[in-house]
mmCIF file of the N, C-alpha and C atoms, coordinates in Angstrom:
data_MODEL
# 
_entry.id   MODEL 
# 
loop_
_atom_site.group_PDB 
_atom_site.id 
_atom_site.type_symbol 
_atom_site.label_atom_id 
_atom_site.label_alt_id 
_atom_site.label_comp_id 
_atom_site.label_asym_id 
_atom_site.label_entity_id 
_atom_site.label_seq_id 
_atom_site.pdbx_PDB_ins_code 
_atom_site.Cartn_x 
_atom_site.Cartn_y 
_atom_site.Cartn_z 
_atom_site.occupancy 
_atom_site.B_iso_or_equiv 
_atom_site.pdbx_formal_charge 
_atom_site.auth_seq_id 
_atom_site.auth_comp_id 
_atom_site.auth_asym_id 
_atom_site.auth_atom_id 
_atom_site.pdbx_PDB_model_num 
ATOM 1   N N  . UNK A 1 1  ? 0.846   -1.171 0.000   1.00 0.00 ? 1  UNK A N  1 
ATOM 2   C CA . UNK A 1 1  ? 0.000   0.000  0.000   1.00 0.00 ? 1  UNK A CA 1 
ATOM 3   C C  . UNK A 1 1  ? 0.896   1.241  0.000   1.00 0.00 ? 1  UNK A C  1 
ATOM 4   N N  . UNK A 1 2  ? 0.451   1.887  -0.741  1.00 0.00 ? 2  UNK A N  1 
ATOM 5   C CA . UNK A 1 2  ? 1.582   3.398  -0.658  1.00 0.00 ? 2  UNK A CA 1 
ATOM 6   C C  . UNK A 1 2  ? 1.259   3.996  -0.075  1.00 0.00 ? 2  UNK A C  1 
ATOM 7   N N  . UNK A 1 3  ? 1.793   5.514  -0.239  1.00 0.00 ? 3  UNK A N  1 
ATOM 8   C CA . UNK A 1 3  ? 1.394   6.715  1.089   1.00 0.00 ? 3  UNK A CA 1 
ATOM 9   C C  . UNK A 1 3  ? 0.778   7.337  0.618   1.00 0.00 ? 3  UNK A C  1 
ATOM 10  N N  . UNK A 1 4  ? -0.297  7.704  1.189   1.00 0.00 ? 4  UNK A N  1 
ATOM 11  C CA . UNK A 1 4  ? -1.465  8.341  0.755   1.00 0.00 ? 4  UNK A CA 1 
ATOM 12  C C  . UNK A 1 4  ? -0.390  10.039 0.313   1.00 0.00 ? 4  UNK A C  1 
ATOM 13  N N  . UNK A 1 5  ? -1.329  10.449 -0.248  1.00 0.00 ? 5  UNK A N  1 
ATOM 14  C CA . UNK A 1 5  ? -0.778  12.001 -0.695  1.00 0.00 ? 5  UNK A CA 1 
ATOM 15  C C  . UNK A 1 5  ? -1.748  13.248 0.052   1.00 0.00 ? 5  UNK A C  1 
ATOM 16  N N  . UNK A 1 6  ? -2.993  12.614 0.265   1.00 0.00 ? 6  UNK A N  1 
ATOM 17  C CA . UNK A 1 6  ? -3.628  13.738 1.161   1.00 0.00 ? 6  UNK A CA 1 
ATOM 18  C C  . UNK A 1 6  ? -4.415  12.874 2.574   1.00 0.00 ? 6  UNK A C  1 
ATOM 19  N N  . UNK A 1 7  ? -4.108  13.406 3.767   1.00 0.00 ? 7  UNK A N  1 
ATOM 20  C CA . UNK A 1 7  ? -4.826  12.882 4.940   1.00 0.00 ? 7  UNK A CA 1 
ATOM 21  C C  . UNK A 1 7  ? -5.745  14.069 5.230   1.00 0.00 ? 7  UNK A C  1 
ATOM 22  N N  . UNK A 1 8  ? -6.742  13.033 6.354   1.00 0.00 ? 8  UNK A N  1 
ATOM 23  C CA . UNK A 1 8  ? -7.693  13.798 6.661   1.00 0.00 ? 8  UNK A CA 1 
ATOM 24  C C  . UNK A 1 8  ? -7.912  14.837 7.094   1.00 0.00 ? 8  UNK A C  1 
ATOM 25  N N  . UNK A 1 9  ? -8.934  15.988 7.227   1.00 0.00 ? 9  UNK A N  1 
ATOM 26  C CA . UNK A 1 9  ? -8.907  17.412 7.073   1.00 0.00 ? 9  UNK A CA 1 
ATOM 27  C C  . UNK A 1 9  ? -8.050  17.849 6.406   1.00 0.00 ? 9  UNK A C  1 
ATOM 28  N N  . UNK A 1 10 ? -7.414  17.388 4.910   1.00 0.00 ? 10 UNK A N  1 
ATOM 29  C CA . UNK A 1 10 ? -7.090  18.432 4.032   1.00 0.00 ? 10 UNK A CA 1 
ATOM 30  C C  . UNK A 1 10 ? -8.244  19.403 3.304   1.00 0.00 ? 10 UNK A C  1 
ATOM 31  N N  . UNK A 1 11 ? -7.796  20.701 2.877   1.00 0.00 ? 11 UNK A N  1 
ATOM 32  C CA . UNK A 1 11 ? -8.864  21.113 1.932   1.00 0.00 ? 11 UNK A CA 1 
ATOM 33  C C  . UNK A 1 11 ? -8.529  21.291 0.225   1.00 0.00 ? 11 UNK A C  1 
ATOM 34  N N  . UNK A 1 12 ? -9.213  20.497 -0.339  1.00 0.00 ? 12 UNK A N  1 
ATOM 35  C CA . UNK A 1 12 ? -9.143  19.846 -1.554  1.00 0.00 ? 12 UNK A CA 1 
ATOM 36  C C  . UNK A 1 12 ? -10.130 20.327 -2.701  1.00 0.00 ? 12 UNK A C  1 
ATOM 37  N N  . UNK A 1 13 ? -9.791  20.464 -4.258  1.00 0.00 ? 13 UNK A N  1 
ATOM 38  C CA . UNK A 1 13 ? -10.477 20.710 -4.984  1.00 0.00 ? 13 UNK A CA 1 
ATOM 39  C C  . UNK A 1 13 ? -10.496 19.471 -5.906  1.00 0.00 ? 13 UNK A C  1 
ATOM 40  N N  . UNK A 1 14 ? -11.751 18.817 -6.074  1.00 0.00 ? 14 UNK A N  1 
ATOM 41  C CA . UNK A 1 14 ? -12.240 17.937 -6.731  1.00 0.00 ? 14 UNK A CA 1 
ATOM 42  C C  . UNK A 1 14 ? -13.054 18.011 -8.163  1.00 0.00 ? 14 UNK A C  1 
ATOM 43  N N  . UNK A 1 15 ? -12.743 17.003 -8.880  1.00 0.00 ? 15 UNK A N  1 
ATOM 44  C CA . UNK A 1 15 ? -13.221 17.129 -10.386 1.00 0.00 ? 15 UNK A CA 1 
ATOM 45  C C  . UNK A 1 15 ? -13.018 15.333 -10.625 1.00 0.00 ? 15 UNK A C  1 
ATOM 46  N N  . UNK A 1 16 ? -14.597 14.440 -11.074 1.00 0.00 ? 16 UNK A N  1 
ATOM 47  C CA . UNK A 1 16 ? -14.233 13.710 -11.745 1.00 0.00 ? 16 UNK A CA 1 
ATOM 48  C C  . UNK A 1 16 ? -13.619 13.489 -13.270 1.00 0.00 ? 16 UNK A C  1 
ATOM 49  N N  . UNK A 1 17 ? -12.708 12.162 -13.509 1.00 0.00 ? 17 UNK A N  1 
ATOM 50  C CA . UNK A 1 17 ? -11.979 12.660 -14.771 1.00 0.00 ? 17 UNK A CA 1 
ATOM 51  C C  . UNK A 1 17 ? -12.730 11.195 -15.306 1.00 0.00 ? 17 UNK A C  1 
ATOM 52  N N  . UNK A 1 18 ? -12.794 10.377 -14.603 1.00 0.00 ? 18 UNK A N  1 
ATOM 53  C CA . UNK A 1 18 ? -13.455 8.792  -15.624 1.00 0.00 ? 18 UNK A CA 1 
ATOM 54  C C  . UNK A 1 18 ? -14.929 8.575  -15.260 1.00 0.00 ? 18 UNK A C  1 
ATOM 55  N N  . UNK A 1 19 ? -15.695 9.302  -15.191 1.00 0.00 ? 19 UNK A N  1 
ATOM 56  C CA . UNK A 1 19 ? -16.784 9.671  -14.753 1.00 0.00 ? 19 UNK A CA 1 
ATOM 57  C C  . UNK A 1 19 ? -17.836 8.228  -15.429 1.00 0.00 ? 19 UNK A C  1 
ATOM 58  N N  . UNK A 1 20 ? -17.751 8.400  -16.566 1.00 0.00 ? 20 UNK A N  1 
ATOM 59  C CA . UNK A 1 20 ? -18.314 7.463  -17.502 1.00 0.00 ? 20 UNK A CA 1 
ATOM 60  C C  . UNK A 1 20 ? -18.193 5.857  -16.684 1.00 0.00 ? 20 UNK A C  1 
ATOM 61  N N  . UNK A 1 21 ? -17.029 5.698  -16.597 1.00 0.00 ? 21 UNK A N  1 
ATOM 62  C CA . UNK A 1 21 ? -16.745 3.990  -15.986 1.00 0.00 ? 21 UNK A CA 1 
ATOM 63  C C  . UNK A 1 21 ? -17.049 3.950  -14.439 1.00 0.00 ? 21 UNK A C  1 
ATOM 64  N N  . UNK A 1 22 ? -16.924 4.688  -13.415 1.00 0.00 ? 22 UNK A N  1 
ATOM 65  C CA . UNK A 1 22 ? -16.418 4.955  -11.715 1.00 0.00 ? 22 UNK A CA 1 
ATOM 66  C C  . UNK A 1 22 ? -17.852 5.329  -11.607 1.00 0.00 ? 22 UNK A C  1 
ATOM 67  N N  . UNK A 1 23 ? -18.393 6.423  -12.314 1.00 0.00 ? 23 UNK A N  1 
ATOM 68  C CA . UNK A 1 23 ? -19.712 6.953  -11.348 1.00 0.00 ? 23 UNK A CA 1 
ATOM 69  C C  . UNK A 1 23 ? -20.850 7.280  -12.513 1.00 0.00 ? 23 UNK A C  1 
ATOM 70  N N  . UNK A 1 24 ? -21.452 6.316  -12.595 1.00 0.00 ? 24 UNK A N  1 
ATOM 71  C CA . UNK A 1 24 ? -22.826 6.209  -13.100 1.00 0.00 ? 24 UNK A CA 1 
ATOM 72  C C  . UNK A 1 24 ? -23.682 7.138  -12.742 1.00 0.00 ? 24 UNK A C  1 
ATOM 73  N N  . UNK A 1 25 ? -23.930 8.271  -13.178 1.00 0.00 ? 25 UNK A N  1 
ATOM 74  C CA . UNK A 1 25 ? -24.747 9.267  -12.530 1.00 0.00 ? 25 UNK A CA 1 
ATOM 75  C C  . UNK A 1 25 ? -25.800 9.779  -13.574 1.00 0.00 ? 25 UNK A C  1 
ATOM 76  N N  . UNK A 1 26 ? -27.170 9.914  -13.363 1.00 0.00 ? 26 UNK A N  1 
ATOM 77  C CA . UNK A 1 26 ? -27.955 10.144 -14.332 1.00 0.00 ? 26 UNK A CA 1 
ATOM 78  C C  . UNK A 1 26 ? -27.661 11.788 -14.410 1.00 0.00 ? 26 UNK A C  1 
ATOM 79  N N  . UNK A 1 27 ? -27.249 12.442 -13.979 1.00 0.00 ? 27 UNK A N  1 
ATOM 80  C CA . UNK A 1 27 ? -27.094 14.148 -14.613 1.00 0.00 ? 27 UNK A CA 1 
ATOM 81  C C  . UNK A 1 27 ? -25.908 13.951 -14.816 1.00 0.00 ? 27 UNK A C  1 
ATOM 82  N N  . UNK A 1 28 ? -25.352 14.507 -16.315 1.00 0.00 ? 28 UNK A N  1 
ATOM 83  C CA . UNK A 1 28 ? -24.152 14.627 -16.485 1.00 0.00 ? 28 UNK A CA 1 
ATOM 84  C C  . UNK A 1 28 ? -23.321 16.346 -16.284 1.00 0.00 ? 28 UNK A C  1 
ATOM 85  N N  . UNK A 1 29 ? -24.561 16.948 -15.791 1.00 0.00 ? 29 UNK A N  1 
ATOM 86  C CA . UNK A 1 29 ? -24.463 18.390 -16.019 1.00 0.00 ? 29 UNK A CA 1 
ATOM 87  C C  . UNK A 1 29 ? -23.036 18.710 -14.592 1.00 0.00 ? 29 UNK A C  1 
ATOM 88  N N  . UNK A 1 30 ? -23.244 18.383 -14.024 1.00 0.00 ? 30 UNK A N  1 
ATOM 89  C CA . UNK A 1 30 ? -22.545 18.284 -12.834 1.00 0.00 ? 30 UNK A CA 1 
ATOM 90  C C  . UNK A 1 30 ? -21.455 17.910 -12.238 1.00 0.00 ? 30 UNK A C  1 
ATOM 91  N N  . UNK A 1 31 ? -20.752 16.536 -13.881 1.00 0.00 ? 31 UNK A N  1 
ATOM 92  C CA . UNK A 1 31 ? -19.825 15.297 -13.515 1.00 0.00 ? 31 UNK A CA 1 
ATOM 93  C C  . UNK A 1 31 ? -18.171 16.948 -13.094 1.00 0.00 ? 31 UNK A C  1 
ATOM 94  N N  . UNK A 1 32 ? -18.286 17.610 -14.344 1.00 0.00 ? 32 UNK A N  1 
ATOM 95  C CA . UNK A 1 32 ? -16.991 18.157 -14.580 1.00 0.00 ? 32 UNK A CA 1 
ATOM 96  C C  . UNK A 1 32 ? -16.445 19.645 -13.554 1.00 0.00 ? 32 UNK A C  1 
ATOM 97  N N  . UNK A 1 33 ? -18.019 19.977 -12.441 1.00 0.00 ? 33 UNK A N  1 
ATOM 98  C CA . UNK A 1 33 ? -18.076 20.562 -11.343 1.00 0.00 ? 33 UNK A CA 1 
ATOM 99  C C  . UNK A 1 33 ? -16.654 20.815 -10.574 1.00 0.00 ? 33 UNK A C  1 
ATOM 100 N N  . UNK A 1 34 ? -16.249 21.623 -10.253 1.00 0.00 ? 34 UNK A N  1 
ATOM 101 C CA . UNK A 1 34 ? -14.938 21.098 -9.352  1.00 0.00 ? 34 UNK A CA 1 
ATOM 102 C C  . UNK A 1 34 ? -15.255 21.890 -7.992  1.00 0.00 ? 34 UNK A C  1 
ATOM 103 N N  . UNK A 1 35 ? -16.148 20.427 -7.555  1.00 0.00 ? 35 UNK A N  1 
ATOM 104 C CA . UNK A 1 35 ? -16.183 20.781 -6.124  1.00 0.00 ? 35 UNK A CA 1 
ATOM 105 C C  . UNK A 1 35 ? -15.260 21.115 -5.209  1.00 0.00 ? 35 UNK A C  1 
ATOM 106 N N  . UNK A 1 36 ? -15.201 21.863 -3.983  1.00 0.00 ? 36 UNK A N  1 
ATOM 107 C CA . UNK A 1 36 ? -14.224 22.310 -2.749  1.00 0.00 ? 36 UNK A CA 1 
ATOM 108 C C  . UNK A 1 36 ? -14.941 21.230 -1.707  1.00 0.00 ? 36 UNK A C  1 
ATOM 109 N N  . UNK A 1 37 ? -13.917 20.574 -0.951  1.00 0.00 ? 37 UNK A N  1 
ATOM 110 C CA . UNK A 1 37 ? -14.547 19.826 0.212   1.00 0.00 ? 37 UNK A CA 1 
ATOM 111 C C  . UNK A 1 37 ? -13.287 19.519 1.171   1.00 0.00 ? 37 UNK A C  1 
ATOM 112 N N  . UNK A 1 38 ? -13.594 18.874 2.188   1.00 0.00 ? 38 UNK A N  1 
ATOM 113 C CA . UNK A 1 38 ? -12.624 18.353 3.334   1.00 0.00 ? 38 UNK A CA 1 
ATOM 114 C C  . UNK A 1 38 ? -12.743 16.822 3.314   1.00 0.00 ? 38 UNK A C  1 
ATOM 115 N N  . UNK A 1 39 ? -11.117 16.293 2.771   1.00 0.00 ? 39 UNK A N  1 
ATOM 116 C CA . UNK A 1 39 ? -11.112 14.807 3.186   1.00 0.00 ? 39 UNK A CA 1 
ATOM 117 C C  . UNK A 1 39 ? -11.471 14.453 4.565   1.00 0.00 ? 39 UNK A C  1 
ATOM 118 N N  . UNK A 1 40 ? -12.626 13.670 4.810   1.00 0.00 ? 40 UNK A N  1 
ATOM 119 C CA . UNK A 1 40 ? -13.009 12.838 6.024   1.00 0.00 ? 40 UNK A CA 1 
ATOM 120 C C  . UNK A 1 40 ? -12.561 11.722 6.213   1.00 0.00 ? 40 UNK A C  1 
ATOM 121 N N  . UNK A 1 41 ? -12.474 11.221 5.105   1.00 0.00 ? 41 UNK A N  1 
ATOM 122 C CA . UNK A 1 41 ? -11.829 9.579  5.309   1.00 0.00 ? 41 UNK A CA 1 
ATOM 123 C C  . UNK A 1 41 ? -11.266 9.257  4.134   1.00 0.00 ? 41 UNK A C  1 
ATOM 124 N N  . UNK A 1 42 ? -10.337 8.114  4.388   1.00 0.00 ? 42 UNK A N  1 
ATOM 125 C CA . UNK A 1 42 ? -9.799  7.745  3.058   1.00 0.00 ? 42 UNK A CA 1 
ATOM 126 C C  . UNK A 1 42 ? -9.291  5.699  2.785   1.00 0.00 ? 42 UNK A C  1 
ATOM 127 N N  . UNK A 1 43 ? -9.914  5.322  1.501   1.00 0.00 ? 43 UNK A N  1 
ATOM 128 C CA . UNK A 1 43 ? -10.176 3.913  1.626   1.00 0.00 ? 43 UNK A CA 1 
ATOM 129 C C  . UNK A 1 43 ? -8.950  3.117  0.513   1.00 0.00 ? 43 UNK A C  1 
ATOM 130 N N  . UNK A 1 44 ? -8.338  2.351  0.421   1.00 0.00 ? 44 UNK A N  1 
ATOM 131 C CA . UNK A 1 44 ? -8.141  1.421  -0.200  1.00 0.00 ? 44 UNK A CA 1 
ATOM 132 C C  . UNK A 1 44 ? -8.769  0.478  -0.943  1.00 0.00 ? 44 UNK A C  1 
ATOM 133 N N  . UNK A 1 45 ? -9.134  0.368  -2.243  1.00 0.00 ? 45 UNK A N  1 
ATOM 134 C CA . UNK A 1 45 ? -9.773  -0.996 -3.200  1.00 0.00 ? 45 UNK A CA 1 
ATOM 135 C C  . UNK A 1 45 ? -8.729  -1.334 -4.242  1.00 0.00 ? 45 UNK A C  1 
ATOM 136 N N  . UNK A 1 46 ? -7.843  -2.536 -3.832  1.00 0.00 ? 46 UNK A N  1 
ATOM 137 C CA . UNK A 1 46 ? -6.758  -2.673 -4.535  1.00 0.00 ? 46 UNK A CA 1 
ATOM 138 C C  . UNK A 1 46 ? -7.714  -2.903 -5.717  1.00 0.00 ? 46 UNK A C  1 
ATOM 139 N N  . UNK A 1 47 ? -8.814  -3.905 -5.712  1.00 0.00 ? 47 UNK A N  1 
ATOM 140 C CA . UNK A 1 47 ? -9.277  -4.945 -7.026  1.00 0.00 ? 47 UNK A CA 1 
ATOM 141 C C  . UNK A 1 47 ? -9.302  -3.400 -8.333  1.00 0.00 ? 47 UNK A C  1 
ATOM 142 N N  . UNK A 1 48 ? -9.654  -2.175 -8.099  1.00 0.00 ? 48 UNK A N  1 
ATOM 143 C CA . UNK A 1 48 ? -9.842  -1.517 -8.824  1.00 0.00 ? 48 UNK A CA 1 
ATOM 144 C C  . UNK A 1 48 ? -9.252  -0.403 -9.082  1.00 0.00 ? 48 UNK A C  1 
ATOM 145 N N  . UNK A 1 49 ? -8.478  0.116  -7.839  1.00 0.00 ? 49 UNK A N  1 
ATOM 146 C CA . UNK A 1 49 ? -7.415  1.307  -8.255  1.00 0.00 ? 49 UNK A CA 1 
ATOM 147 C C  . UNK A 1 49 ? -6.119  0.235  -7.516  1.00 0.00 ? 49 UNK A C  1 
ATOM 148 N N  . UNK A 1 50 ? -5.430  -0.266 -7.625  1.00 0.00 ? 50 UNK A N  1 
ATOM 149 C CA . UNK A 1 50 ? -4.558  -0.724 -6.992  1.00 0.00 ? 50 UNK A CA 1 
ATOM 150 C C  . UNK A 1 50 ? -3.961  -0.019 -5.365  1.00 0.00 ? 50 UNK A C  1 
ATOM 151 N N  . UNK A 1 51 ? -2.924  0.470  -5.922  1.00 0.00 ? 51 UNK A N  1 
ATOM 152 C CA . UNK A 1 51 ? -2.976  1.129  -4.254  1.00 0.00 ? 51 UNK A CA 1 
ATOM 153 C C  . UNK A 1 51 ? -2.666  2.168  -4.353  1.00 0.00 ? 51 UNK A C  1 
ATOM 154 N N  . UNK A 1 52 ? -3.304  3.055  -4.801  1.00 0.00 ? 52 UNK A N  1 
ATOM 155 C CA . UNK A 1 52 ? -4.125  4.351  -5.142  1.00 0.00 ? 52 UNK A CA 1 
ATOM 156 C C  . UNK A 1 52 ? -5.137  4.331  -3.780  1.00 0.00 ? 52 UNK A C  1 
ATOM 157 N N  . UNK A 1 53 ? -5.239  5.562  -3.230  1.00 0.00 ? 53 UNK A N  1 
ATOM 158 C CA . UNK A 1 53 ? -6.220  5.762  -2.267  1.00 0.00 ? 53 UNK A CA 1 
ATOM 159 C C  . UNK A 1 53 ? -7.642  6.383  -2.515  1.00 0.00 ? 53 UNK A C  1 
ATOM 160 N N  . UNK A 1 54 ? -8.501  5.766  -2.295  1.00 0.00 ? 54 UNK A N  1 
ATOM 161 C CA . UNK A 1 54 ? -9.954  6.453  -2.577  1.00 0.00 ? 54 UNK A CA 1 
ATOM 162 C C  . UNK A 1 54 ? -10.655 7.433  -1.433  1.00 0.00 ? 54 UNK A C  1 
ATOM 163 N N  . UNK A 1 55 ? -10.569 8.478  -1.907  1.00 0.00 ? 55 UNK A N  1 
ATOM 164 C CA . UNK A 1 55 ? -10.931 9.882  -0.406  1.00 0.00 ? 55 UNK A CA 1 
ATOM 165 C C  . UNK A 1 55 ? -12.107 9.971  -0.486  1.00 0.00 ? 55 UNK A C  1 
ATOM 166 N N  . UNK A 1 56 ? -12.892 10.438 0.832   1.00 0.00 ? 56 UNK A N  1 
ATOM 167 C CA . UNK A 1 56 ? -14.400 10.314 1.001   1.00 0.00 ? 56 UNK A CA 1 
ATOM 168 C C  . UNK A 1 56 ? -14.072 11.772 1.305   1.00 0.00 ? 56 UNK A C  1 
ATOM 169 N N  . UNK A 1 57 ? -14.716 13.133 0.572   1.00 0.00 ? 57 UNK A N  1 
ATOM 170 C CA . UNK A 1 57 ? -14.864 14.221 0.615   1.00 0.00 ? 57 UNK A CA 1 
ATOM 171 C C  . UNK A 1 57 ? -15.994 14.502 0.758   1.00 0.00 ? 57 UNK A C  1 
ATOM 172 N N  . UNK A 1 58 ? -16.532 15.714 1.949   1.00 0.00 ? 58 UNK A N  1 
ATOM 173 C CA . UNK A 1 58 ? -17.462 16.073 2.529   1.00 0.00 ? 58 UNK A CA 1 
ATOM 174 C C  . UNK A 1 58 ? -17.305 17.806 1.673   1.00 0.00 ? 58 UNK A C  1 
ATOM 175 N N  . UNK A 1 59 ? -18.382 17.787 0.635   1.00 0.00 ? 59 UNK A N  1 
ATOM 176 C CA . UNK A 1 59 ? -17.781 19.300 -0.482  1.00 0.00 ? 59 UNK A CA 1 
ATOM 177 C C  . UNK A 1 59 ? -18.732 20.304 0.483   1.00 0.00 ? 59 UNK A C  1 
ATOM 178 N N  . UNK A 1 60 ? -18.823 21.295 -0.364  1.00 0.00 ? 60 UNK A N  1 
ATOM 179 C CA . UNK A 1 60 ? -19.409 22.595 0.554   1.00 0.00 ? 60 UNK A CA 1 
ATOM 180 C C  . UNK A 1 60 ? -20.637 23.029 0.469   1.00 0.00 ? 60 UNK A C  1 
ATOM 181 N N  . UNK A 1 61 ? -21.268 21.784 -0.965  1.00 0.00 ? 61 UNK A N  1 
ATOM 182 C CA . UNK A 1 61 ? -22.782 21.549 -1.267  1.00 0.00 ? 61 UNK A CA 1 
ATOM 183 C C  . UNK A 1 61 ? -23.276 20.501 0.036   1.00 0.00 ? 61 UNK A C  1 
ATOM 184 N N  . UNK A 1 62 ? -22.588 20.140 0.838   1.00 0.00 ? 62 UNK A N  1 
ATOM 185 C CA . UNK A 1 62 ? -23.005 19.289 2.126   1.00 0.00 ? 62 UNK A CA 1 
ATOM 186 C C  . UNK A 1 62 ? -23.002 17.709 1.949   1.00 0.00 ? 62 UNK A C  1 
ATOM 187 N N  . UNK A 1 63 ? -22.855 17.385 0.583   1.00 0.00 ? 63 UNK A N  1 
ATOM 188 C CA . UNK A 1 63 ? -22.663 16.374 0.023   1.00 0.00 ? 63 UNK A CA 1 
ATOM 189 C C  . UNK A 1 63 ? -21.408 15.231 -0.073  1.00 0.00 ? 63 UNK A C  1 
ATOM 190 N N  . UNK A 1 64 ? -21.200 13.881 0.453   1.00 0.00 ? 64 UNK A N  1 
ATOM 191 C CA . UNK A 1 64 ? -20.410 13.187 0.459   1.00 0.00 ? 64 UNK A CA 1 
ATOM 192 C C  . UNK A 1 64 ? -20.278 12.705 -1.066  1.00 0.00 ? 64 UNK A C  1 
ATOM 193 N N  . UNK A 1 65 ? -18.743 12.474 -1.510  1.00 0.00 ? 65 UNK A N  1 
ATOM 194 C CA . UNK A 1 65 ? -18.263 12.558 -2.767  1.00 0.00 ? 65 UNK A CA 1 
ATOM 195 C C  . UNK A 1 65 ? -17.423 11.610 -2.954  1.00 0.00 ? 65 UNK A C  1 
ATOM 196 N N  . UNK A 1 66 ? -17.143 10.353 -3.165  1.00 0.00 ? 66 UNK A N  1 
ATOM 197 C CA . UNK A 1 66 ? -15.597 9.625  -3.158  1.00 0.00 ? 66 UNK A CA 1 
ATOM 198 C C  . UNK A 1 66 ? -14.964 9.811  -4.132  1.00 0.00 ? 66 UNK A C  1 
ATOM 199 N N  . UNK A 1 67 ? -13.709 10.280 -4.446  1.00 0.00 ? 67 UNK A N  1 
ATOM 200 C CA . UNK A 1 67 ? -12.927 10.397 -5.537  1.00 0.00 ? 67 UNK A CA 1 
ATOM 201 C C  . UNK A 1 67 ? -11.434 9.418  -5.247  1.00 0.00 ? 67 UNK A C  1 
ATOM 202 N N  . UNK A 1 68 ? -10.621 9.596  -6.319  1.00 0.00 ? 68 UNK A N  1 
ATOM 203 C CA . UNK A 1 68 ? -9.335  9.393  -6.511  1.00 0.00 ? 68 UNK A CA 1 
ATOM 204 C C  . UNK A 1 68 ? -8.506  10.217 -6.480  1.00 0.00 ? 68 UNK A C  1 
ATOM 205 N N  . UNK A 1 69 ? -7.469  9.436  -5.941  1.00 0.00 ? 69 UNK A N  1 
ATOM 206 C CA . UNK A 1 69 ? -6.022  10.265 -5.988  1.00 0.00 ? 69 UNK A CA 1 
ATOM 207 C C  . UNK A 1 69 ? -5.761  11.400 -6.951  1.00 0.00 ? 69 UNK A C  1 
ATOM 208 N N  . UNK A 1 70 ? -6.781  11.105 -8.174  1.00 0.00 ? 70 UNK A N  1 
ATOM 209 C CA . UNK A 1 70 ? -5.518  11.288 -8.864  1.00 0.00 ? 70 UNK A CA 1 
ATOM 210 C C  . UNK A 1 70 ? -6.653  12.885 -9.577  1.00 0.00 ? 70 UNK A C  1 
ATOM 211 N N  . UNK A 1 71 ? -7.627  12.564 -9.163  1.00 0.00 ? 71 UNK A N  1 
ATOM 212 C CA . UNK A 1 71 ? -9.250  13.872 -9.114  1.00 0.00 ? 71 UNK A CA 1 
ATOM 213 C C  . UNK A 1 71 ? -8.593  15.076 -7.779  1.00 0.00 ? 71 UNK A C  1 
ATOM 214 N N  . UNK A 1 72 ? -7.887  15.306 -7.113  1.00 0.00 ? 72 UNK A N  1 
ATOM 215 C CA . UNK A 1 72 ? -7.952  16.078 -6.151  1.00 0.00 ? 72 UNK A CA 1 
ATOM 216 C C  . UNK A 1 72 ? -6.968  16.738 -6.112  1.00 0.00 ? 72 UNK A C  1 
ATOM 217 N N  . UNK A 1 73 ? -7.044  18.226 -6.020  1.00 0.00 ? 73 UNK A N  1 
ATOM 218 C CA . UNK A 1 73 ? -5.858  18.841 -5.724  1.00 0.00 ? 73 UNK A CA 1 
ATOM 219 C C  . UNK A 1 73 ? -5.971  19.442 -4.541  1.00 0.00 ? 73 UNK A C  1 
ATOM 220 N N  . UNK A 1 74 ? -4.825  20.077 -3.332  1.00 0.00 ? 74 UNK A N  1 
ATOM 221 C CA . UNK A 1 74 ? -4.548  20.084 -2.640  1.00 0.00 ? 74 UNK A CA 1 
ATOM 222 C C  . UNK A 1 74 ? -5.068  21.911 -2.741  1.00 0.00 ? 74 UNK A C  1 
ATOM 223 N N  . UNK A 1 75 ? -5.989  22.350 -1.594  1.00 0.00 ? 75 UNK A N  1 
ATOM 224 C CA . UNK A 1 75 ? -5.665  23.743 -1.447  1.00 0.00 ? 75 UNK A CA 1 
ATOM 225 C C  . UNK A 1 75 ? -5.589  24.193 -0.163  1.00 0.00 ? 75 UNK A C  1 
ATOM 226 N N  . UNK A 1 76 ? -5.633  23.370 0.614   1.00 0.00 ? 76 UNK A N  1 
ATOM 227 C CA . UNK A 1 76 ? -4.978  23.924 2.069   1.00 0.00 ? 76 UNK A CA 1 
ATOM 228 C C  . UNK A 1 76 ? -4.549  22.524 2.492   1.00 0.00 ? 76 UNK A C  1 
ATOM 229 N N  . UNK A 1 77 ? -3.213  22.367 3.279   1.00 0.00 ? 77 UNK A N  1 
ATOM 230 C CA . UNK A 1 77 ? -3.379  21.137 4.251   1.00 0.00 ? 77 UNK A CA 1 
ATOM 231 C C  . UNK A 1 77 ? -3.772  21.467 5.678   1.00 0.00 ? 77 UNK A C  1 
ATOM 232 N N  . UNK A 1 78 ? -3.795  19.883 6.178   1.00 0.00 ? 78 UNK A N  1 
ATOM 233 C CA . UNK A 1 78 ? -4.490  20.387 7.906   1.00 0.00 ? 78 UNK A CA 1 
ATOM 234 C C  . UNK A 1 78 ? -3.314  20.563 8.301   1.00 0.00 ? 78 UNK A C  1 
ATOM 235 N N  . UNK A 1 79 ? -3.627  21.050 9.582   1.00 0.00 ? 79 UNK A N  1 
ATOM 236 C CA . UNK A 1 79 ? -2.636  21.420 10.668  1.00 0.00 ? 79 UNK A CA 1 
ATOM 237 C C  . UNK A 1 79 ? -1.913  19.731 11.175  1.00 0.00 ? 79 UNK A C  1 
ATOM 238 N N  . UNK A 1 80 ? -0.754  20.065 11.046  1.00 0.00 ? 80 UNK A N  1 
ATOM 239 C CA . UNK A 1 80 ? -0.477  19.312 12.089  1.00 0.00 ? 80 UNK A CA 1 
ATOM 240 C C  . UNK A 1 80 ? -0.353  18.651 13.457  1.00 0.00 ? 80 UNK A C  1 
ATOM 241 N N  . UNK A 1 81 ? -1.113  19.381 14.162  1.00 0.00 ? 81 UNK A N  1 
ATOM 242 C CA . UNK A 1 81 ? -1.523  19.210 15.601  1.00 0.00 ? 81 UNK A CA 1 
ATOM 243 C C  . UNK A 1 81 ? -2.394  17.873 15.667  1.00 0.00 ? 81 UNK A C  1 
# 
């Protein structure tokens, strides 16, 4: 398993990129959105991203979001405390 690149309470900007295959969503109006949210948690599914980490983002529409590593950019980290 590798090292994750963002832990929890980072603040992150999100955009799905394989939208089509990962997230079946009947509005497409929305897929290319680049939500703002705070990583809450973060999961491992080797069978499908290998060991790539899958982040559970809580965005600022109040809405839980899971993305990939590789969907998120970094715009604040947490504190280290």
């Amino acid at each position: 398993m590798a090292a994750s690149k963002f832990k929890k309470g980072d603040l992150v900007k999100a955009c799905y990129a394989f939208y089509d295959y990962f997230y079946p969503l009947d509005e497409e109006d929305d897929l290319f959105y680049p939500w703002s949210g705070i990583v809450i948690d973060l999961y491992f599914d080797e069978d499908y991203f290998g060991d790539d980490a899958i982040y559970d983002v809580l965005c600022t529409d109040g809405a839980q979001r899971l993305f990939a590593e590789w969907e998120l950019w970094l715009l604040q980290a947490a504190d280290k405390s």
